[in-house]
Steps between C-alpha positions, in 0.01 A plus 500: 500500500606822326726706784605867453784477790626805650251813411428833640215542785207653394425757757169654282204555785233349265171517724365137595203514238767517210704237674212312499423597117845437421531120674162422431650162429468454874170381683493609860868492542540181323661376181551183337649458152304352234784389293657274714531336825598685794828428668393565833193688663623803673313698781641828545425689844604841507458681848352820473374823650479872392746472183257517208761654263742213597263280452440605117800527421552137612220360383641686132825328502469129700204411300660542126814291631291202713258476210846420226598252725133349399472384874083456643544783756204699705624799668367556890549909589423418889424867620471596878227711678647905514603626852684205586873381547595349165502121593678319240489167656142501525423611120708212408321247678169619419571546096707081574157440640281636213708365261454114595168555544502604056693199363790265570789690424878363491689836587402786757701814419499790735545837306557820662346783284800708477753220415501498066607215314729638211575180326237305401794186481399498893248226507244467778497131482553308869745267526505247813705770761351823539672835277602824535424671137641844566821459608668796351238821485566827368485659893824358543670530191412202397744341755429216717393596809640363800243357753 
């Protein structure tokens, strides 16, 4: 596993053809290294509606750093019908749902499209206790913020 650690966030809008050029590595949202064998197998659900240009620029920086950590990953972008109340919950479920249906997995993360990874030291492994990854965002100085 070759890490970077700390880097910058890529905030270029690529459209989602060159994303697709550019991590053509991927099949459907999935990728498994070749070299090696995977750690874990990672499905990410990511709960989304009406935030394409989040959503690229996302998809441009948490793929680079999951695919160093040379985990088996497929990435669920669970996107709601327009003209209704954003229901979180719900997207969640239904992208936990879809997901089991694809493969046995060992770790569900649930990634919010406008939450960036800027360390790719941060390892989306699952241990046995359920984890908060972002602890300390940007949005609050980088601070922990009191629940």
């Amino acid at each position: 596993m070759v890490l970077v650690g700390r880097e910058p966030l890529n905030r270029t809008l690529f459209d989602l053809k060159t994303l697709s050029t550019v991590f053509g590595f991927m099949k459907k949202g999935h990728f498994k290294p070749q070299n090696c064998s995977p750690y874990q197998k990672i499905a990410v659900i990511v709960p989304f509606r009406d935030r394409e240009p989040q959503l690229r620029i996302f998809l441009n920086n948490f793929i680079p750093r999951i695919y160093r950590q040379q985990l088996e990953f497929t990435i669920y972008v669970v996107e709601q019908t327009p003209g209704n109340l954003f229901n979180k919950g719900m997207l969640i479920n239904t992208g936990f749902i879809e997901a089991i249906k694809d493969m046995k997995y060992d770790c569900i993360v649930i990634h919010d499209v406008d939450v960036l990874a800027e360390d790719d030291r941060i390892l989306y492994t699952c241990g046995d206790n359920p984890a908060q990854l972002s602890t300390k965002i940007q949005k609050y100085g980088y601070r922990q913020k009191c629940v």
